[in-house]
mmCIF file of the N, C-alpha and C atoms, coordinates in Angstrom:
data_MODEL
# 
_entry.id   MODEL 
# 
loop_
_atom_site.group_PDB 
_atom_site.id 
_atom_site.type_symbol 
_atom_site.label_atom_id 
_atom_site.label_alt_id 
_atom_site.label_comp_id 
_atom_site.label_asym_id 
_atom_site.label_entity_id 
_atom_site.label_seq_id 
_atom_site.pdbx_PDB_ins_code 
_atom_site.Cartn_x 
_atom_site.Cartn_y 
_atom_site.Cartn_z 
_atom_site.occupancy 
_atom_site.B_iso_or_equiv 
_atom_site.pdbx_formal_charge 
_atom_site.auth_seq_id 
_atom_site.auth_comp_id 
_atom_site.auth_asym_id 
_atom_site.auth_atom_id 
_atom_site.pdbx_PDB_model_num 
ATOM 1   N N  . UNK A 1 1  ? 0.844   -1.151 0.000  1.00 0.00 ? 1  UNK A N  1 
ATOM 2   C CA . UNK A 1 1  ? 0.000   0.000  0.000  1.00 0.00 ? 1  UNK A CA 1 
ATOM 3   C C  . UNK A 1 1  ? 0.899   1.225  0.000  1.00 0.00 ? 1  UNK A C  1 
ATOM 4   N N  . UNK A 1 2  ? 0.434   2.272  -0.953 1.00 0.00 ? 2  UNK A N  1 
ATOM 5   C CA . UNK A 1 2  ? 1.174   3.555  -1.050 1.00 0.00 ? 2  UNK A CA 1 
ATOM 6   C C  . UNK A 1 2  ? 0.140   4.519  -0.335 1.00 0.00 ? 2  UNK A C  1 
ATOM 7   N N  . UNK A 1 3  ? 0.486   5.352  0.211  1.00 0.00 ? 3  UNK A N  1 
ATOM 8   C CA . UNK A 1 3  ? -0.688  6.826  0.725  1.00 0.00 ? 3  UNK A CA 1 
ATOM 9   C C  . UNK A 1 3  ? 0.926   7.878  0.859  1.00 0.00 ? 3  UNK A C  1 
ATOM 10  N N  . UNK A 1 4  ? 0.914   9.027  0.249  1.00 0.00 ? 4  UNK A N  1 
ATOM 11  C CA . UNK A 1 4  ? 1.301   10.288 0.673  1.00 0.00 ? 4  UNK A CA 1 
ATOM 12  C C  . UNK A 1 4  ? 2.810   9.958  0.159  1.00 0.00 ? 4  UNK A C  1 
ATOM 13  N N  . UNK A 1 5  ? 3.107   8.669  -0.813 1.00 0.00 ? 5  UNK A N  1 
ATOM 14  C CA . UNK A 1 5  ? 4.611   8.643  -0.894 1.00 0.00 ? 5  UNK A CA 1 
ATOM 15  C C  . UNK A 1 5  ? 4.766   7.947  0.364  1.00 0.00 ? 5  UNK A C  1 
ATOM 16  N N  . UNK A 1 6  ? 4.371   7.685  1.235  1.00 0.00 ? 6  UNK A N  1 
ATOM 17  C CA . UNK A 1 6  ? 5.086   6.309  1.977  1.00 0.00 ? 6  UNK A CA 1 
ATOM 18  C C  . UNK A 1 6  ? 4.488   4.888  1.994  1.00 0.00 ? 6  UNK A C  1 
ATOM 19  N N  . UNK A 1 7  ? 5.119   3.721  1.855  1.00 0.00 ? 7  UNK A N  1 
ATOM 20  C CA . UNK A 1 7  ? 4.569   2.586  1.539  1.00 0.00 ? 7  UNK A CA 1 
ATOM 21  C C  . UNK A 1 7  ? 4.720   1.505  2.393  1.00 0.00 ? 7  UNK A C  1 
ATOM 22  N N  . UNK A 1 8  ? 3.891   0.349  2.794  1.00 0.00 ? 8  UNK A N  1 
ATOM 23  C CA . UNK A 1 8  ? 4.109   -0.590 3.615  1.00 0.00 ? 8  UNK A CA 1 
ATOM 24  C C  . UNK A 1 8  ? 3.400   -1.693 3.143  1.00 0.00 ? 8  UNK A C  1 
ATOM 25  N N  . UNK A 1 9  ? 3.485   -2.550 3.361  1.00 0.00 ? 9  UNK A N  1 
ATOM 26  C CA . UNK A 1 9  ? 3.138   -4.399 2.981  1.00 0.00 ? 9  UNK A CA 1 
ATOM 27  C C  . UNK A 1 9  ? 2.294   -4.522 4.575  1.00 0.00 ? 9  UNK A C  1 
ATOM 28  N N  . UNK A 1 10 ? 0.840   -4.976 3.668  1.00 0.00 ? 10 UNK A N  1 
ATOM 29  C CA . UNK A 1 10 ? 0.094   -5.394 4.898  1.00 0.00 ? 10 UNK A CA 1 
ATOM 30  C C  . UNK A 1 10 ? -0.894  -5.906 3.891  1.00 0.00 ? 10 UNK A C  1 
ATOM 31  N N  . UNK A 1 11 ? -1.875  -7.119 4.392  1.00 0.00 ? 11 UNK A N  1 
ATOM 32  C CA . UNK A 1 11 ? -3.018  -7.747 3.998  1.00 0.00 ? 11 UNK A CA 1 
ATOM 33  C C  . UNK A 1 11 ? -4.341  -6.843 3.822  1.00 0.00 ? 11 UNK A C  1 
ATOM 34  N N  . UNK A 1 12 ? -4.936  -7.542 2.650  1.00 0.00 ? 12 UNK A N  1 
ATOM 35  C CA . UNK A 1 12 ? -5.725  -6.943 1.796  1.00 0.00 ? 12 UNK A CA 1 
ATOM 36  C C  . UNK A 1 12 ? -7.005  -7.330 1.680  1.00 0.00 ? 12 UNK A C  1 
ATOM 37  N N  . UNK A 1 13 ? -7.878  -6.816 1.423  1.00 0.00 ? 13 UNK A N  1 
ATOM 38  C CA . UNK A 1 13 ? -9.521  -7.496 1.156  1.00 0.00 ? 13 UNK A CA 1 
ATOM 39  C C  . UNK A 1 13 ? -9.952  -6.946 -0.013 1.00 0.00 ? 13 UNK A C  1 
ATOM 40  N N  . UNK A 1 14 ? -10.049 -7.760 -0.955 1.00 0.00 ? 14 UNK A N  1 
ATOM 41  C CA . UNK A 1 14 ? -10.542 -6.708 -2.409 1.00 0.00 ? 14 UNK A CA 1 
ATOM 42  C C  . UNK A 1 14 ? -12.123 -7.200 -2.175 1.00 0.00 ? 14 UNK A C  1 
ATOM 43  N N  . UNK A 1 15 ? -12.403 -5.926 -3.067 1.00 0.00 ? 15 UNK A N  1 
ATOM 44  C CA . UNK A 1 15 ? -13.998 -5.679 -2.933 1.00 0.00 ? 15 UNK A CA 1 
ATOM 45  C C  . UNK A 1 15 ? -14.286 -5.239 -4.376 1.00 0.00 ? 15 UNK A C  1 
ATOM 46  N N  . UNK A 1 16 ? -15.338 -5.008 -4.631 1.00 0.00 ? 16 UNK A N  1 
ATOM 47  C CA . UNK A 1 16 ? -15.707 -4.802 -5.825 1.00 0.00 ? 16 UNK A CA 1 
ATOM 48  C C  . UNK A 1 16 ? -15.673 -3.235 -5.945 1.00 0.00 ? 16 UNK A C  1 
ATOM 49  N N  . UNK A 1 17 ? -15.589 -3.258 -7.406 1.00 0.00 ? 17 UNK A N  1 
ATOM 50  C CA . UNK A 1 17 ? -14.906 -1.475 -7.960 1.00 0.00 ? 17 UNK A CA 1 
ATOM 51  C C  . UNK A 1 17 ? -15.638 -0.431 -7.330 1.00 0.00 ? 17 UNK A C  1 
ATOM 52  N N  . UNK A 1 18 ? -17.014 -0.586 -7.182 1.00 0.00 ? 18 UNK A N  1 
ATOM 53  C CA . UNK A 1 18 ? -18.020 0.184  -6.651 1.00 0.00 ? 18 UNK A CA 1 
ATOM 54  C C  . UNK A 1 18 ? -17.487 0.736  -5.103 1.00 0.00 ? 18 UNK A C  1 
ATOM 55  N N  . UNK A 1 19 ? -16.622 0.098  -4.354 1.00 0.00 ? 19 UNK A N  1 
ATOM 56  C CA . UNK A 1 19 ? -16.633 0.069  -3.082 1.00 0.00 ? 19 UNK A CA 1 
ATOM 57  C C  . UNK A 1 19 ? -15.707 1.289  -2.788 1.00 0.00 ? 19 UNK A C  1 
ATOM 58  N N  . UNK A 1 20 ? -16.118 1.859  -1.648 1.00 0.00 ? 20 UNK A N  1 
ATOM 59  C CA . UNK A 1 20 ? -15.104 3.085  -1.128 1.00 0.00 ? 20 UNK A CA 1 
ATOM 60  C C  . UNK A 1 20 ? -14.007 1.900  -0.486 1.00 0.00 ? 20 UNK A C  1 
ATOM 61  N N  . UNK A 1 21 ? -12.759 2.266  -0.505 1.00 0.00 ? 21 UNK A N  1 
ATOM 62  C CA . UNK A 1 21 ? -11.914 1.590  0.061  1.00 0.00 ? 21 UNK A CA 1 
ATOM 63  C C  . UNK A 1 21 ? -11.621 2.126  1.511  1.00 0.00 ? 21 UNK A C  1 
ATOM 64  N N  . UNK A 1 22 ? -11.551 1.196  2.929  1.00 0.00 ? 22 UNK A N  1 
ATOM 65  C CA . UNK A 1 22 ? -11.180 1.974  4.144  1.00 0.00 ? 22 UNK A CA 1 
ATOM 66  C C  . UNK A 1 22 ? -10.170 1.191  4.641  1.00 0.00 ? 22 UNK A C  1 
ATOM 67  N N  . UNK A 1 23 ? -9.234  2.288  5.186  1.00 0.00 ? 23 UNK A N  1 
ATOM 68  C CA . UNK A 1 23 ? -8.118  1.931  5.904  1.00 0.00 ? 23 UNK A CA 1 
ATOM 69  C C  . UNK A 1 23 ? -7.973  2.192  7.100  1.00 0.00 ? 23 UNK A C  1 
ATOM 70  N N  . UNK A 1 24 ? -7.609  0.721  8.060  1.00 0.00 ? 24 UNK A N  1 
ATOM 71  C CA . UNK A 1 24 ? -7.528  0.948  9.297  1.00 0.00 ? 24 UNK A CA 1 
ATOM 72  C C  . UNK A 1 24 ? -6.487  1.548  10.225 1.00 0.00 ? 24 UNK A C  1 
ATOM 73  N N  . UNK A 1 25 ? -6.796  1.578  11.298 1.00 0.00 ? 25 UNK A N  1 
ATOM 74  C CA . UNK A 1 25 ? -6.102  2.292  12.810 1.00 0.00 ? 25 UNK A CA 1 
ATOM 75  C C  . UNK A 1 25 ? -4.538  1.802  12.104 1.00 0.00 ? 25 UNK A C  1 
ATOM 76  N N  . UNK A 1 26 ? -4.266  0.626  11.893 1.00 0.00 ? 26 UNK A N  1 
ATOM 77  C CA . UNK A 1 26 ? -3.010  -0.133 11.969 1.00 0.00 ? 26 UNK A CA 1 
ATOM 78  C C  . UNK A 1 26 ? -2.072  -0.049 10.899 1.00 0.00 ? 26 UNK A C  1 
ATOM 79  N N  . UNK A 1 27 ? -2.834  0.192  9.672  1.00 0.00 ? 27 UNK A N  1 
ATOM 80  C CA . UNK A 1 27 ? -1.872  0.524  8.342  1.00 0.00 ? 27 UNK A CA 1 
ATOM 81  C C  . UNK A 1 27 ? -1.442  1.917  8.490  1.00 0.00 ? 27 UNK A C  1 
ATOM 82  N N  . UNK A 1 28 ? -2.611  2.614  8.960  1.00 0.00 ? 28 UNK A N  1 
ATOM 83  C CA . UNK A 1 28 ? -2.209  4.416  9.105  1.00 0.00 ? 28 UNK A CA 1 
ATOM 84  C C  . UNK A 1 28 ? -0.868  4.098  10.079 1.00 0.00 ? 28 UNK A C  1 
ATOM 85  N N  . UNK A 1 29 ? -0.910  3.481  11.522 1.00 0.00 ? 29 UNK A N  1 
ATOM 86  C CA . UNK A 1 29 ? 0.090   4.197  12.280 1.00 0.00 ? 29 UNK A CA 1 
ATOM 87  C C  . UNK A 1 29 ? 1.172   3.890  11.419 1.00 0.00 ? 29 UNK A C  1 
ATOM 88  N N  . UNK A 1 30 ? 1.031   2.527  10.855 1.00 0.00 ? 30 UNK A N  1 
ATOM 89  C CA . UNK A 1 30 ? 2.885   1.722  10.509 1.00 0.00 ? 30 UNK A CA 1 
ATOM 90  C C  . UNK A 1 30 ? 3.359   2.832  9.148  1.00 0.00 ? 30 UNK A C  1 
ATOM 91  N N  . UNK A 1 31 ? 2.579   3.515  8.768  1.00 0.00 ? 31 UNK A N  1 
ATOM 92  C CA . UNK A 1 31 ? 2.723   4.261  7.777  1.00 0.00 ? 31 UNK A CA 1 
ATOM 93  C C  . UNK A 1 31 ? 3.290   5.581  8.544  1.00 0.00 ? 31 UNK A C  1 
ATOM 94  N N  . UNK A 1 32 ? 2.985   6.201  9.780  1.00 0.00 ? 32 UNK A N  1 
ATOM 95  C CA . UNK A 1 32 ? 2.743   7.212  10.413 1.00 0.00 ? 32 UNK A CA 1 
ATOM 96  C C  . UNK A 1 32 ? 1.917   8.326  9.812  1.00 0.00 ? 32 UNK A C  1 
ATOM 97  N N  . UNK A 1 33 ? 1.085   8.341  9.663  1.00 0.00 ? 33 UNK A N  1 
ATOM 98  C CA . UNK A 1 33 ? -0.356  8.816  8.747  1.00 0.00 ? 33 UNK A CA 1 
ATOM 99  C C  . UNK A 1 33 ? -1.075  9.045  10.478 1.00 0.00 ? 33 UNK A C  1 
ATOM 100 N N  . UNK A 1 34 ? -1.790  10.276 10.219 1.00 0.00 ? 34 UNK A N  1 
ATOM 101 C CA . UNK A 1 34 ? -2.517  10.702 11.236 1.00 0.00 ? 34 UNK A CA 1 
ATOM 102 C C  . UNK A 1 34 ? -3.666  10.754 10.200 1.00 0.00 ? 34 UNK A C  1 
ATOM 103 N N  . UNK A 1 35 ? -5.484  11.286 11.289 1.00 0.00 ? 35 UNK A N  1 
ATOM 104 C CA . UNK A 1 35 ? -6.452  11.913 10.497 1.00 0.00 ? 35 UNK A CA 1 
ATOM 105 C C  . UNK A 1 35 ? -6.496  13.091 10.767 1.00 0.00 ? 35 UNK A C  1 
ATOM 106 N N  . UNK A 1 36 ? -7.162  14.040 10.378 1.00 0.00 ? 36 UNK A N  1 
ATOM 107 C CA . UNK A 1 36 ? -7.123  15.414 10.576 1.00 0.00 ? 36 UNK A CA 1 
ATOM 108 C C  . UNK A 1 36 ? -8.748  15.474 10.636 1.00 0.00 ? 36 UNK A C  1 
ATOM 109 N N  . UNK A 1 37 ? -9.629  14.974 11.918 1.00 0.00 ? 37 UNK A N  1 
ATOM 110 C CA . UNK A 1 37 ? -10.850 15.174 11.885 1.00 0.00 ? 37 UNK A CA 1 
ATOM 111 C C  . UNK A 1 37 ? -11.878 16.124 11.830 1.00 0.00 ? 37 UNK A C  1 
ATOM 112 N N  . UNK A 1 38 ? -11.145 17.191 11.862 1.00 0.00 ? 38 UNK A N  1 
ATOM 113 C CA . UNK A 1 38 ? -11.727 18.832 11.300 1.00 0.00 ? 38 UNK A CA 1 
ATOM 114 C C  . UNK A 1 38 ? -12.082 18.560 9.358  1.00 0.00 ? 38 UNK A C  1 
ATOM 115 N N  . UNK A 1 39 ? -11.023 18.245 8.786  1.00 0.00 ? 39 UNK A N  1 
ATOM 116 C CA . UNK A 1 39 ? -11.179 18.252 7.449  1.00 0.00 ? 39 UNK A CA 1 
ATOM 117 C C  . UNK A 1 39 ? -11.347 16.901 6.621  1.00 0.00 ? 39 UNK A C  1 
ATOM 118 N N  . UNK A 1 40 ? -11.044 15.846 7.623  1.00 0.00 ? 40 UNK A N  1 
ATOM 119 C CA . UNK A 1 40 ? -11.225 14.411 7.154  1.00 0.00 ? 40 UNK A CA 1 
ATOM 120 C C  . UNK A 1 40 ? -10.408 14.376 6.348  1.00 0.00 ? 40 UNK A C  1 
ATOM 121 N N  . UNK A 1 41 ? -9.040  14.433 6.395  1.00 0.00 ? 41 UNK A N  1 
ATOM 122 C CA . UNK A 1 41 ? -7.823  14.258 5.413  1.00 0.00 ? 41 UNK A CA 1 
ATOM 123 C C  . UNK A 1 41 ? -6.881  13.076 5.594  1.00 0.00 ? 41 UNK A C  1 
ATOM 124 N N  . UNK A 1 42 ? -5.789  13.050 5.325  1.00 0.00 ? 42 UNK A N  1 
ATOM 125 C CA . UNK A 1 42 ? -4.609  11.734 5.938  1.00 0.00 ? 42 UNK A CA 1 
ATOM 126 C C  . UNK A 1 42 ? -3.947  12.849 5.818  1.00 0.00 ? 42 UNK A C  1 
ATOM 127 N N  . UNK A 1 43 ? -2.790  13.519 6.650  1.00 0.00 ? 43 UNK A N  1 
ATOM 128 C CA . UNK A 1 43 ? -1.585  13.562 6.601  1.00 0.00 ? 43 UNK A CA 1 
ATOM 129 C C  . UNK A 1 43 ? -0.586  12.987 7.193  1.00 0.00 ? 43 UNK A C  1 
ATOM 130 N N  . UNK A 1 44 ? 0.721   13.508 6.947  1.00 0.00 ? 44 UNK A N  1 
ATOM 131 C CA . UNK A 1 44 ? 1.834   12.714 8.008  1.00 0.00 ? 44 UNK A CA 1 
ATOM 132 C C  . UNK A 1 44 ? 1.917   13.289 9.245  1.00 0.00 ? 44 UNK A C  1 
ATOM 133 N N  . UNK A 1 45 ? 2.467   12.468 9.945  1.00 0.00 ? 45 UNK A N  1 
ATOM 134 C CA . UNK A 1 45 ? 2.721   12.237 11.599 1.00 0.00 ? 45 UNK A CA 1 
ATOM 135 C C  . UNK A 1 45 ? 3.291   14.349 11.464 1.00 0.00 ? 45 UNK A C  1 
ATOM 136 N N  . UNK A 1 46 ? 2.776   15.040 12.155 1.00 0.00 ? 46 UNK A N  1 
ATOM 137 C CA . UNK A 1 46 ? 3.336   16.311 12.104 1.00 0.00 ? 46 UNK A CA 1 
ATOM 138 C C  . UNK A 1 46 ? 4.902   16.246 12.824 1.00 0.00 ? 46 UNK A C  1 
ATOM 139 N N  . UNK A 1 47 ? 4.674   15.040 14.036 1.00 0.00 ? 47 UNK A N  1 
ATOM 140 C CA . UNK A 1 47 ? 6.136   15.392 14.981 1.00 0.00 ? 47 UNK A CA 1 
ATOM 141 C C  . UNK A 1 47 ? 7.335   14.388 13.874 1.00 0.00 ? 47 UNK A C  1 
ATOM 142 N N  . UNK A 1 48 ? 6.936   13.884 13.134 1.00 0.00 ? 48 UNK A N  1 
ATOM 143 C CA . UNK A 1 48 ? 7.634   13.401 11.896 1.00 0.00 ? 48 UNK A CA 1 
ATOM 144 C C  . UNK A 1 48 ? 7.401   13.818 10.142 1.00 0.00 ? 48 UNK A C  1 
ATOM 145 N N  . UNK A 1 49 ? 7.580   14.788 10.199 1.00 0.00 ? 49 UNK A N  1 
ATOM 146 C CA . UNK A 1 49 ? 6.843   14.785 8.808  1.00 0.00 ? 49 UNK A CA 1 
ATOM 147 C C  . UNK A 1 49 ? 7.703   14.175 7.756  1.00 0.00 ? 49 UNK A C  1 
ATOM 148 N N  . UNK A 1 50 ? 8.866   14.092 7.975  1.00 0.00 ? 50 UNK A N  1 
ATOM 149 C CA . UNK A 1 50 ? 9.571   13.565 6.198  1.00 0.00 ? 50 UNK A CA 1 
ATOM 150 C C  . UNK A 1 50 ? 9.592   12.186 6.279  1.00 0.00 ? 50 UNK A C  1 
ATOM 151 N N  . UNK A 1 51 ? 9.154   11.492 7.068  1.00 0.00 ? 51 UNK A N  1 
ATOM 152 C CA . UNK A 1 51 ? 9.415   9.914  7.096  1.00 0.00 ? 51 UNK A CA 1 
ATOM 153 C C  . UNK A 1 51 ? 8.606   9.229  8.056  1.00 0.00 ? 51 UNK A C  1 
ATOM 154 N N  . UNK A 1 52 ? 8.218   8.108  7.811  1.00 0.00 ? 52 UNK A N  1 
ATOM 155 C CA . UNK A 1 52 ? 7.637   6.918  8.701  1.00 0.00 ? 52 UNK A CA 1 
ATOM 156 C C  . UNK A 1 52 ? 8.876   6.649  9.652  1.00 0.00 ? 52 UNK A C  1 
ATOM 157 N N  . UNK A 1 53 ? 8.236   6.866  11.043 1.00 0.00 ? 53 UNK A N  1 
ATOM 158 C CA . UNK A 1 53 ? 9.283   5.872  12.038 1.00 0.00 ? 53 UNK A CA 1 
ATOM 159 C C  . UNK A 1 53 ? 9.322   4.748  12.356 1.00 0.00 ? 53 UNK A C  1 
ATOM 160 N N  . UNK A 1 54 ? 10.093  3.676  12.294 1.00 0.00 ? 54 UNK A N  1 
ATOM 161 C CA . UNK A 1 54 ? 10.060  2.092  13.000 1.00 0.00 ? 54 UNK A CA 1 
ATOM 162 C C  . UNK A 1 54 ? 10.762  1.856  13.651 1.00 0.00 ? 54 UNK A C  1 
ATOM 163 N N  . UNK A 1 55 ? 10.336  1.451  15.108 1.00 0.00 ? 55 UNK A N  1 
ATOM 164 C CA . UNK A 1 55 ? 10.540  1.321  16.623 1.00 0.00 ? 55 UNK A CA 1 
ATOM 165 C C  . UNK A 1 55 ? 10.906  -0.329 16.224 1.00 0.00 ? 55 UNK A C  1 
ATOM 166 N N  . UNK A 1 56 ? 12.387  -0.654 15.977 1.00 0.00 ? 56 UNK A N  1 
ATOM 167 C CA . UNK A 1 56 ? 12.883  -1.717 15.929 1.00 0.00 ? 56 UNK A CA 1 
ATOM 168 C C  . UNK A 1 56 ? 12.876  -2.246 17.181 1.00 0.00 ? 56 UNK A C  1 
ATOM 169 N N  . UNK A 1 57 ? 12.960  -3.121 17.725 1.00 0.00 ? 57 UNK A N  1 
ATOM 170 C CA . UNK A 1 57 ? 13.124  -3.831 19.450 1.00 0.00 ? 57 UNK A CA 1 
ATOM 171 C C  . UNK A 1 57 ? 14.618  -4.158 19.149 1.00 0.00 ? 57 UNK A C  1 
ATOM 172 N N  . UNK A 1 58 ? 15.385  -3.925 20.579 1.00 0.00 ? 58 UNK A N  1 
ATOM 173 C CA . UNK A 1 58 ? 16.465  -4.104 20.584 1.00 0.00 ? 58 UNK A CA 1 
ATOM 174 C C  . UNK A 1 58 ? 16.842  -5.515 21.089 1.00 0.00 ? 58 UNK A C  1 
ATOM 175 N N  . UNK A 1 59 ? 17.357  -6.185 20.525 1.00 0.00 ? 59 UNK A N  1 
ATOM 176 C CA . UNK A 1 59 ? 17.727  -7.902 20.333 1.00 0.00 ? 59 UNK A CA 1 
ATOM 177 C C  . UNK A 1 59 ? 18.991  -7.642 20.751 1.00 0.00 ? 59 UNK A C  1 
ATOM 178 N N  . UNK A 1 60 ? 19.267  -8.608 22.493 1.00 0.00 ? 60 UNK A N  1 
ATOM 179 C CA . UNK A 1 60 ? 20.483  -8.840 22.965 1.00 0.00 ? 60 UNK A CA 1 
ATOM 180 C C  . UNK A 1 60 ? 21.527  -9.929 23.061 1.00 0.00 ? 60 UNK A C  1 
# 
């Protein structure tokens, strides 16, 4: 999945052409995609704006 120029691999449900497509709580964060519920938009994470962050776990 692409949104805003950033992209991530996650599972899919196709639906027929007619269908509005919705994206959940979980693709937005891994993307760092906020909503903007005043205007109903996607943008990026404001305290990140040029990039998606990933919180690797540190393996000892």
């Amino acid at each position: 999945m692409e949104i805003l120029g950033r992209t991530n691999g996650c599972d899919a449900l196709v639906e027929a052409e007619e269908t509005t497509p919705l994206i959940g709580q979980i693709p937005l964060e891994a993307l760092d995609l906020v909503v903007d519920p005043r205007s109903r938009e996607i943008r990026g994470d404001p305290e990140h704006p040029d990039a998606p962050l990933l919180d690797l776990p540190h393996v000892a």
